[in-house]
SEZARO-179307 format. One record per residue: residue in three letters; x, y, z of N, C-alpha, C in turn. Coordinates in steps of 0.1 Angstrom, whole numbers, plus 2048, in hexadecimal, padded with zeros to 3 digits. Each point is the difference from the previous one (the first is absolute). Layout:
// SEZARO-179307
ALAXYZXYZXYZ/...
// end
This chain:
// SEZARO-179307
UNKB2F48515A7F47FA8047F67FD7F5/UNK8028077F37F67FB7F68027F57F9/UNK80D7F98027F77F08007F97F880F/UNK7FE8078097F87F78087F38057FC/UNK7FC80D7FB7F78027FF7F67F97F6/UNK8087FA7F37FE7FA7F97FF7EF7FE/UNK8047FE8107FF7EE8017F47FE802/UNK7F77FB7FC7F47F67F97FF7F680D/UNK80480780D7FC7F180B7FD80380A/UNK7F97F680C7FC80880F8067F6806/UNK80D8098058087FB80A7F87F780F/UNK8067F88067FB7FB80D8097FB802/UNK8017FF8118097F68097FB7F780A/UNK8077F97FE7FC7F380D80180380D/UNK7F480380680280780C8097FA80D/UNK7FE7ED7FA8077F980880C802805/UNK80A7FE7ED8107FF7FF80580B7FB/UNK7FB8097FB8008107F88057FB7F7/UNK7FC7F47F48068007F47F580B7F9/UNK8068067F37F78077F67FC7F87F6/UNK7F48047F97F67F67FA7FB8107F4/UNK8047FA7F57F58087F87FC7FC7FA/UNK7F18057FA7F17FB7F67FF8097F8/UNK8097FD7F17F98057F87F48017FC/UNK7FD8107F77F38038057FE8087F8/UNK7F58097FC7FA80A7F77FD805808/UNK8017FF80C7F68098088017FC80C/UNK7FE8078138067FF8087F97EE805/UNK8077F48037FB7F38057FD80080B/UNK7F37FD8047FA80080D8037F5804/UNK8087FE80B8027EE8097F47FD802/UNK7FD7EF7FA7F17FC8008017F480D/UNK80D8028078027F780C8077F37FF/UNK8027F980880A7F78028007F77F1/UNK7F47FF7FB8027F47F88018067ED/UNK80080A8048038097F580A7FB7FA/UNK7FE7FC7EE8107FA7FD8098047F8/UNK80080F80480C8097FC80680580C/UNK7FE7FA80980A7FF8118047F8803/UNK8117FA7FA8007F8808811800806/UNK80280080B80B80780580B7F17FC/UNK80D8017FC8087F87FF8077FF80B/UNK80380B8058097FC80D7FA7F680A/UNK7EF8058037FF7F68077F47F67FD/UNK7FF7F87F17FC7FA7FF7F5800800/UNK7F78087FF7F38018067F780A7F5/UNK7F48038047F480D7FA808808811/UNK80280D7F980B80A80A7F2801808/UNK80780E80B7F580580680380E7F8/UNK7F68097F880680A7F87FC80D801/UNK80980B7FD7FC80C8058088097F6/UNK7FD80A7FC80580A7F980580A802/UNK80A8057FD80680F8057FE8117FB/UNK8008058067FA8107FA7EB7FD7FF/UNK7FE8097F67EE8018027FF7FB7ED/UNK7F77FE8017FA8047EF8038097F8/UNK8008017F480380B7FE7EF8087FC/UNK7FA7FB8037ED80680180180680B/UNK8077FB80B7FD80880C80C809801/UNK80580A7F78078077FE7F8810804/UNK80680A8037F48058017FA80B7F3/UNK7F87FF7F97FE8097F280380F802/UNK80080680980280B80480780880B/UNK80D80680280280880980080F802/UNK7FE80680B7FD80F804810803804/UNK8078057F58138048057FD80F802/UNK80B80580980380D8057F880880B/UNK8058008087F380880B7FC80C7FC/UNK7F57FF7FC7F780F7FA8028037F7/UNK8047F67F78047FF7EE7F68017FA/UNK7FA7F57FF7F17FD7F88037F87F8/UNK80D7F78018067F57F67FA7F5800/UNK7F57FC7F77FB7F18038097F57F3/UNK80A7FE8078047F47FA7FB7F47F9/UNK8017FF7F27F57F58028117F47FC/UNK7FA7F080180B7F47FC8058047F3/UNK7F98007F68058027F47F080D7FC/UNK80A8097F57FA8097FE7F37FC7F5/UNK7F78068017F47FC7F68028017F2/UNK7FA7FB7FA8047FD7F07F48027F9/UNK8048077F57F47FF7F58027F37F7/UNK7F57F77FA8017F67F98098017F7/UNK80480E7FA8097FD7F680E800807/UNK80380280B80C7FD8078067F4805/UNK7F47FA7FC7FF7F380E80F7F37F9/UNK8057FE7FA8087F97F580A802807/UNK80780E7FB80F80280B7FA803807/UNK7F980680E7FF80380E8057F5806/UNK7F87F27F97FB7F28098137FC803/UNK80B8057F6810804801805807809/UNK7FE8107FF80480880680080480D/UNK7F17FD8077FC80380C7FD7F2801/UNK8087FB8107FC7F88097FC80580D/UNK7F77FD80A7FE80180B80B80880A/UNK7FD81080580B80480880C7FF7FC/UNK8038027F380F8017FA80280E802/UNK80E8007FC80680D7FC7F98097F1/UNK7FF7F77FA7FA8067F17F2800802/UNK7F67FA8087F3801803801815808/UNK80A7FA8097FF80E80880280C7FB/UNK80B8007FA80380B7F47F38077F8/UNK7FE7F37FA7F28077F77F7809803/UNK7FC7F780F7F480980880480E808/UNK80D7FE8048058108087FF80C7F3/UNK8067FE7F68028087F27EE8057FB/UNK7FA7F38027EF8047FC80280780C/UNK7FE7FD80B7FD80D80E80280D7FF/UNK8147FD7FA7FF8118067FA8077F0/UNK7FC7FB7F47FE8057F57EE806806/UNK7F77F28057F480680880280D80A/UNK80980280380280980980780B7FF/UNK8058047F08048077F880C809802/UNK8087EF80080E8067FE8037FC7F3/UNK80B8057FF8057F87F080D7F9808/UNK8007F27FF8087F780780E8037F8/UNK8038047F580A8007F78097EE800/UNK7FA7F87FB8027F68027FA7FA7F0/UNK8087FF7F87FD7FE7F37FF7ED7FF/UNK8037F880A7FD7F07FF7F77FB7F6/UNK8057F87F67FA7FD7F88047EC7FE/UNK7F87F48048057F57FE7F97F77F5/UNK8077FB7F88017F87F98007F4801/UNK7F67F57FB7FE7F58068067F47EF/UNK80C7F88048037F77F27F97F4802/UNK7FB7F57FB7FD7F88018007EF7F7/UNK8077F58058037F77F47F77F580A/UNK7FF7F27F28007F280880A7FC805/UNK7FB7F980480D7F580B8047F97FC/UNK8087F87FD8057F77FB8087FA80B/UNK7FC7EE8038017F680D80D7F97F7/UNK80A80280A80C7F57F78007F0803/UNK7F180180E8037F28047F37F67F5/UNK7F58087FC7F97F77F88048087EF/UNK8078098048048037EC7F38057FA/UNK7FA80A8067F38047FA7FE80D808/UNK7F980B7F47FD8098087EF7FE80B/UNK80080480A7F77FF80C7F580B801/UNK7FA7FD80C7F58097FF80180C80C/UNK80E8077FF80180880780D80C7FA/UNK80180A80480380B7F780E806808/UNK8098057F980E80A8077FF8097FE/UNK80280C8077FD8107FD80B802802/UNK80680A7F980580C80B7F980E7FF/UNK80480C8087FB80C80480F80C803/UNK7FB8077F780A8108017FC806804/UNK8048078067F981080B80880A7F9/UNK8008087F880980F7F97F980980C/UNK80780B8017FF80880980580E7FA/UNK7FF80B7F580480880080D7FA7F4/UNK7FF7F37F780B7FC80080B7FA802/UNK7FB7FC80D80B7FD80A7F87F480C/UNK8097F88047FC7F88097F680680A/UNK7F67FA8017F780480F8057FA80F/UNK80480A80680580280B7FC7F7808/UNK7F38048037F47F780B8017F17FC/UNK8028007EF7F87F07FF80C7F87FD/UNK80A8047F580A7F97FB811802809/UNK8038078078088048048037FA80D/UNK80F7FC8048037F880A811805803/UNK80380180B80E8018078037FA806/UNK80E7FD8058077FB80680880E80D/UNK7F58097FF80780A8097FA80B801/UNK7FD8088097F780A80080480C7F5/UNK7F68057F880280A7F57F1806802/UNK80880E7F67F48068037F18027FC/UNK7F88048027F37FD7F87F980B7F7/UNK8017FE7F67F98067F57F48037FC/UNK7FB7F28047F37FF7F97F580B80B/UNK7FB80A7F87F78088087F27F8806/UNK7FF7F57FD7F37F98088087F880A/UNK80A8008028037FA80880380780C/UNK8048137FC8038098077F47FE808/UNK7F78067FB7EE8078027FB7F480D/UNK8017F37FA7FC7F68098077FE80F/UNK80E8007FD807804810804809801/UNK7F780C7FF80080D8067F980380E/UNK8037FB8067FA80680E7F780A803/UNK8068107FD7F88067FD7F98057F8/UNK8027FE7F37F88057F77F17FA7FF/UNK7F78047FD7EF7FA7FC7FE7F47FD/UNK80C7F77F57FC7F37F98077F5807/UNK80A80680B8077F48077F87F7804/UNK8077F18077F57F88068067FE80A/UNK80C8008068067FD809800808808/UNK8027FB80F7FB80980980D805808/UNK80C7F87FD80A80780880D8017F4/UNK80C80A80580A7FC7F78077F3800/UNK7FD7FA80D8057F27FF7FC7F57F4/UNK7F18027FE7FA7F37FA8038057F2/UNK7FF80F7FF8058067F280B7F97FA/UNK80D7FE80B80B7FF7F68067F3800/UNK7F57F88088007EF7FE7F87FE7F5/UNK7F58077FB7FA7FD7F48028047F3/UNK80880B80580A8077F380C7F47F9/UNK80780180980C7F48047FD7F17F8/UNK7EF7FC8037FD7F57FE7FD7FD7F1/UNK7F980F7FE7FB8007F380D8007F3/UNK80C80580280B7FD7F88067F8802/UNK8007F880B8067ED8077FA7F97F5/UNK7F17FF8027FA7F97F98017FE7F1/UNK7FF80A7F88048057F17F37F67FA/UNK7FE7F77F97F97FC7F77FA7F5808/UNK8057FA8087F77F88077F180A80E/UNK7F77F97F47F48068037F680080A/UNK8077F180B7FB80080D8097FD805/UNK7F980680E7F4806802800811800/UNK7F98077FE80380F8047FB800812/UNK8068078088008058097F280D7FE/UNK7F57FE8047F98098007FB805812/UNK80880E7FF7FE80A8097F3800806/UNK7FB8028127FB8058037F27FB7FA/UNK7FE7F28017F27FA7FC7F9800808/UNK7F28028017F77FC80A7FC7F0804/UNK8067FC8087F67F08007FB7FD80D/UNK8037F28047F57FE8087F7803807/UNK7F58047F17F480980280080C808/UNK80A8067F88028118028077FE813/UNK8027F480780880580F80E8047FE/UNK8067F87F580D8057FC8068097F3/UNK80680680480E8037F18087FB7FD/UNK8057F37FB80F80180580B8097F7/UNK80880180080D80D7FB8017F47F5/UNK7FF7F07FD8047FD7EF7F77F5804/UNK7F87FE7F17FC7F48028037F67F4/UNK8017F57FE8047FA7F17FA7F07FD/UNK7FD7FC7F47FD7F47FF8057FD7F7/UNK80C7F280A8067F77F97FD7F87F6/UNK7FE7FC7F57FA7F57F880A7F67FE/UNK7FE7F48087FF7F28018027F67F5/UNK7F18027FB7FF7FE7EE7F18047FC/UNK7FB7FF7FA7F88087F07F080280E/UNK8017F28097F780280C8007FF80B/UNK80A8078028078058148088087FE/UNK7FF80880C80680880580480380F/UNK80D80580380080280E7FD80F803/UNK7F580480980081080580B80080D/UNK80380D7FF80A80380080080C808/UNK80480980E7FB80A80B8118047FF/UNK80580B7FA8108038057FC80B805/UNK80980380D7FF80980D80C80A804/UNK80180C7FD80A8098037FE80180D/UNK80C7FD80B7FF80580880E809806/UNK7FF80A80980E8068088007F8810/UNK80B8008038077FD80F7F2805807/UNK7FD7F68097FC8078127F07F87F8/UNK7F87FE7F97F77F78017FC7F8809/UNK7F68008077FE7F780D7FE7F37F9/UNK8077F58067FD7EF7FE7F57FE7FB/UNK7F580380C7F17FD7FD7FA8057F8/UNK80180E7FC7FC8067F78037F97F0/UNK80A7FC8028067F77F27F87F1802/UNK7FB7F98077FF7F67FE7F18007FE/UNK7FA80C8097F37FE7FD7FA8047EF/UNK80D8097FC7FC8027F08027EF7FA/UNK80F7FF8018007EE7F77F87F6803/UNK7F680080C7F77F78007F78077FC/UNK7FA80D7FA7F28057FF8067FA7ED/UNK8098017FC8048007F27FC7EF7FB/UNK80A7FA8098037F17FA7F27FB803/UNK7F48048087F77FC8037F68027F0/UNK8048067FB7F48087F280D7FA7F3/UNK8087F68078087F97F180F8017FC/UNK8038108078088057FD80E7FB805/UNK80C8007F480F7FE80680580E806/UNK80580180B80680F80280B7FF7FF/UNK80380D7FA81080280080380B807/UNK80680280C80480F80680D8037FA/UNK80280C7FE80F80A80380380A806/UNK8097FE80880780680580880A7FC/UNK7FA80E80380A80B7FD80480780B/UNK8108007FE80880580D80880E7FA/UNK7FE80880280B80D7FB80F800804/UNK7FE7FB80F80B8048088097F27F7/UNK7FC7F97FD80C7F57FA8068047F4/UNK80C7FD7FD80480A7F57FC7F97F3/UNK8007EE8047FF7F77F87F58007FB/UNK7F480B8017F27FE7F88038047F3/UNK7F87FE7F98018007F27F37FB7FD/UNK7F88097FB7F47FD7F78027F77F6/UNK8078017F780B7F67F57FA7F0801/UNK80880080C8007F78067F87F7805/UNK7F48098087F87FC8047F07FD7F6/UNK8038057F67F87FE7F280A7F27FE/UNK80A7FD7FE8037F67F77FD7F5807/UNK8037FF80E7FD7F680B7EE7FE7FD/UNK7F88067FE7F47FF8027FE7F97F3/UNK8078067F57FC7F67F38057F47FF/UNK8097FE8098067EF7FD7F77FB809/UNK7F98048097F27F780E7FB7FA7F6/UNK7FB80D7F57F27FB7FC8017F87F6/UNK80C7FF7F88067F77F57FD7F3807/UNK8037FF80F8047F18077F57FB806/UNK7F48077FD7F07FC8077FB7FB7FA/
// end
C-alpha cells in the first residue's frame, strides 16, 4: 500500500455510472460542483454527479486512546523534533505499522521497561529520473532498512507464507494478554494480530490497532485500521471478533452504530468447535479484504 499512499490524487466517482475520476492534486480537491472542469465523466458524457470514497485524510483522527486501562494515547504519526522532520516525513505515515512501533517502544521505555528491541532504520535517498520526458523530476525514491539486533525486524520487514514462530519480543509483550503492556483483550484478537503482523511483513498498512477508543469513547472496537486510498483518503476501518451464539440484533445494531460514524466493518468469526479454524488463515483472509478496498 505505500504506493497508494504516495499517489498525488483525490480520487472520485460518478455517482451516476460509478465510473472513477481522479484530480491530480497537492493536496485533497474539493468538488467545486457540476461545472467544475476537472469533472468530467466519459462514460456518460456529461459534468458527473461526484462523490468520493473513504474521508480525508485531515479528518483522520490525530489521536487514539488503545488498551482498556493502558494509558496508550496513540498519536497518527509520532511527534518529531525539527531535526527529524526530513526522514520522519519517510518513515512514519499515518497509523502504519512503523508509526505504531515507534510509539509502543517510546511507551513501554516511559513506563520503564527496557523493550529489548534494538530497531534502528535507515532512510537512502536519490532523484528520480522520468524515462518518459528523459529528465530528472521534482520528486524523490527512497528506500528504508530496519536492522534489528543484526538481523531482519520481525514486526517490520518480515513476511510468510505460513505460520512461524514469533521472536520478536515487542511483538510478544503486545499480544500478551496477560501481561501489563498487552493491548488485546482476548486470546483470539491476540493471535489474529500476531498472525497478521508476520502476514504482512514490510507492507506498512495498515497496522491493526487493538482496542481503540472511538466513537467518542461509546465504543472499543477489538481492531481498528486506516486504509490509505492515496496521499488524501483513507478508508476507516471497524474489524470485530466475534464467537458463535451472538444475537442478530445485537450485531446489527453495532454495524449501523459503526457505518453511521464512516466506518467499513469487518466481523470474524471464531468458531473452536470447527477444526477448520486457523488464525493463519483468518489473518491472511483479512489482509487480502483490505489489499481489495
Amino acid at each position: 500500500m505505500q504506493d497508494r499512499y504516495d499517489l498525488r490524487v483525490t480520487k472520485y466517482f460518478c455517482t451516476r455510472c460509478g465510473t472513477p475520476i481522479d484530480v491530480p492534486s497537492d493536496s485533497f480537491y474539493w468538488f467545486g460542483g457540476t461545472n467544475d472542469p476537472a469533472f468530467w465523466c466519459p462514460t456518460c458524457e456529461d459534468f458527473p454527479r461526484a462523490d468520493y470514497p473513504g474521508i480525508p485524510a485531515e479528518d483522520v483522527p490525530r489521536e487514539l486512546h488503545v488498551g482498556k486501562d493502558k494509558g496508550f494515547p496513540l498519536r497518527s504519526v509520532p511527534t518529531a523534533e525539527p531535526s527529524d522532520v526530513n526522514d520522519w516525513n519517510l518513515l512514519y505515515r499515518p497509523y502504519s505499522k512503523r508509526s505504531f512501533l515507534k510509539q509502543y517502544i517510546d511507551w513501554l521505555t516511559l513506563s520503564g521497561v527496557e523493550p529489548r528491541c534494538t530497531l534502528s532504520s535507515t532512510v537512502t535517498t536519490a532523484a528520480k529520473f522520468d524515462p518518459v520526458t528523459q529528465q530528472y523530476i521534482d520528486e524523490i525514491e527512497y528506500t528504508i532498512t530496519d536492522d534489528c539486533e543484526n538481523a531482519e525486524c520481525q514486526f517490520l520487514q518480515h513476511s510468510t507464507l505460513k505460520p512461524e514462530e514469533v521472536a520478536c519480543p515487542i511483538m510478544r509483550m503486545l499480544c500478551d494478554v496477560r501481561g501489563p503492556y498487552g493491548l488485546c483483550d482476548t486470546g483470539d484478537e491476540a493471535m489474529i494480530l500476531q498472525q497478521f503482523l508476520t502476514l504482512t511483513g514490510e507492507r506498512h498498512f495498515p497496522m491493526l490497532v487493538p482496542q481503540a477508543s472511538i466513537l467518542r469513547g461509546k465504543r472499543r472496537a477489538d481492531f481498528v485500521c486506516f486504509v490509505p486510498l492515496t496521499k488524501f483518503q483513507y478508508h476507516k476501518m471497524a474489524v470485530l471478533v466475534d464467537r458463535p451464539g451472538k444475537h442478530r440484533s445485537a450485531i446489527e445494531a453495532e454495524n449501523s452504530e459503526y457505518k453511521n460514524e464512516g466506518f467499513v466493518v469487518e466481523r470474524i468469526l471464531i468458531d473452536r468447535k470447527d477444526p477448520q479454524t486457523s488464525y493463519f488463515k483468518i489473518a491472511r483472509e483479512l489482509a487480502l479484504r483490505l489489499e481489495r478496498l
